[in-house]
C-alpha positions in Angstrom: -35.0 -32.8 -26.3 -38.5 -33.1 -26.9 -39.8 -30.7 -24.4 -37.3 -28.0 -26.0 -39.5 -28.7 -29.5 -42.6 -28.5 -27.4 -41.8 -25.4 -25.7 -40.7 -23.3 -28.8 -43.6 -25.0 -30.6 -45.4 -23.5 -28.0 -44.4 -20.6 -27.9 -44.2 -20.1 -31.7 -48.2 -20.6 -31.7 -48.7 -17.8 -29.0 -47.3 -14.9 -31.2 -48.9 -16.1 -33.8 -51.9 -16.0 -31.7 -50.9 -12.7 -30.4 -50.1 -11.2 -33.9 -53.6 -12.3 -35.1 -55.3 -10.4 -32.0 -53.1 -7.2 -32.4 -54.5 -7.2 -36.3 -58.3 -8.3 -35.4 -58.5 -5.1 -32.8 -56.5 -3.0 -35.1 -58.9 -3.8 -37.4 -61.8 -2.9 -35.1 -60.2 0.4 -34.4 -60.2 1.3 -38.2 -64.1 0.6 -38.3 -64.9 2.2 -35.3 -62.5 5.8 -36.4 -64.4 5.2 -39.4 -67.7 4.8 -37.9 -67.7 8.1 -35.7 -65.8 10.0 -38.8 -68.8 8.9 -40.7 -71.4 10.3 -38.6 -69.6 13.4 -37.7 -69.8 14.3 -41.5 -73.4 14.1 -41.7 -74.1 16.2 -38.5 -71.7 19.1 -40.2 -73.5 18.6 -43.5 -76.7 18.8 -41.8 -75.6 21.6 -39.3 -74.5 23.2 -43.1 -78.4 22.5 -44.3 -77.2 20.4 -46.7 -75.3 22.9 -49.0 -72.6 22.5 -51.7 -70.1 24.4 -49.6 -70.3 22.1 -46.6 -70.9 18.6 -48.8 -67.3 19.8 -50.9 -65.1 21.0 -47.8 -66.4 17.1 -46.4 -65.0 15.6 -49.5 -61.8 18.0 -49.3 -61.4 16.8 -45.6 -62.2 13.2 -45.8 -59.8 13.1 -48.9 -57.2 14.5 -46.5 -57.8 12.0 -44.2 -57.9 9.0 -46.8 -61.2 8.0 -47.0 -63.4 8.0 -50.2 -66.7 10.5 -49.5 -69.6 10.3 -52.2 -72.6 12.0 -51.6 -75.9 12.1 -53.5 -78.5 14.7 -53.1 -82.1 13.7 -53.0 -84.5 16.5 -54.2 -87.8 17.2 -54.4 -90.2 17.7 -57.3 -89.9 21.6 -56.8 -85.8 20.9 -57.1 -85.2 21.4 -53.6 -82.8 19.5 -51.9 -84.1 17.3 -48.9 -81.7 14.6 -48.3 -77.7 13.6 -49.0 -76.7 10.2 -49.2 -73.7 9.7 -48.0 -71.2 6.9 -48.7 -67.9 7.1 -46.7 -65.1 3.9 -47.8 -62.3 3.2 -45.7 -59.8 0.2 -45.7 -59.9 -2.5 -43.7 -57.0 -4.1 -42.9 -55.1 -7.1 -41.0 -51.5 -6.8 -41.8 -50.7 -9.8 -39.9 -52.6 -11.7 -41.9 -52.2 -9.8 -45.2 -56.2 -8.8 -45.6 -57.0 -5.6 -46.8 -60.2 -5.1 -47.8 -63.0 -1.7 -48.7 -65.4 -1.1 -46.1 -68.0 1.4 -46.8 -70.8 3.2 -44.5 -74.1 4.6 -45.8 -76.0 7.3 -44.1 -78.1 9.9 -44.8 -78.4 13.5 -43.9 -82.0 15.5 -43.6 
């Protein structure tokens, strides 16, 4: 009788062990989507030389594709615009172990 408790023991602590895993690379793949989403919005806003038309269809997309996209333009003394900050936020989340959490990535584009 005591090996049954052992074995189900057992194996109780291996899916927890395996639900843990499947969250934590979940996890990793939400940061790593994010990460490349990230930097393909500031080569198009920099292949768009950094105008409103490109930084607001960015916002419209990544809006669509629920993250949060803030930019801030950096000018010149002359008023011209020479950098974009830009912030993308994107969950992060183990279900498994009920963490969600904000994430953001800062990058600019010159």
């Amino acid at each position: 009788m005591k090996q049954i408790v052992t074995a189900f023991f057992m194996m109780f602590l291996l899916l927890v062990q395996i639900g843990i895993s499947n969250g934590i690379i979940f996890a990793d793949t939400q940061v790593t989507t994010a990460e490349r989403y990230h930097q393909n919005i500031i080569a198009e806003i920099e292949a768009g030389n950094l105008s409103n038309a490109v930084i607001d269809t960015c916002k419209a997309k990544a809006t669509a594709d629920r993250y949060v996209l803030q930019t801030d333009k950096i000018v010149d003394s002359t008023g011209k615009t020479v950098a974009v900050e830009v912030i993308l936020k994107y969950k992060y989340r183990i279900a498994f172990l009920n963490v969600e959490d904000e994430h953001q990535k800062c990058g600019y584009a010159r």
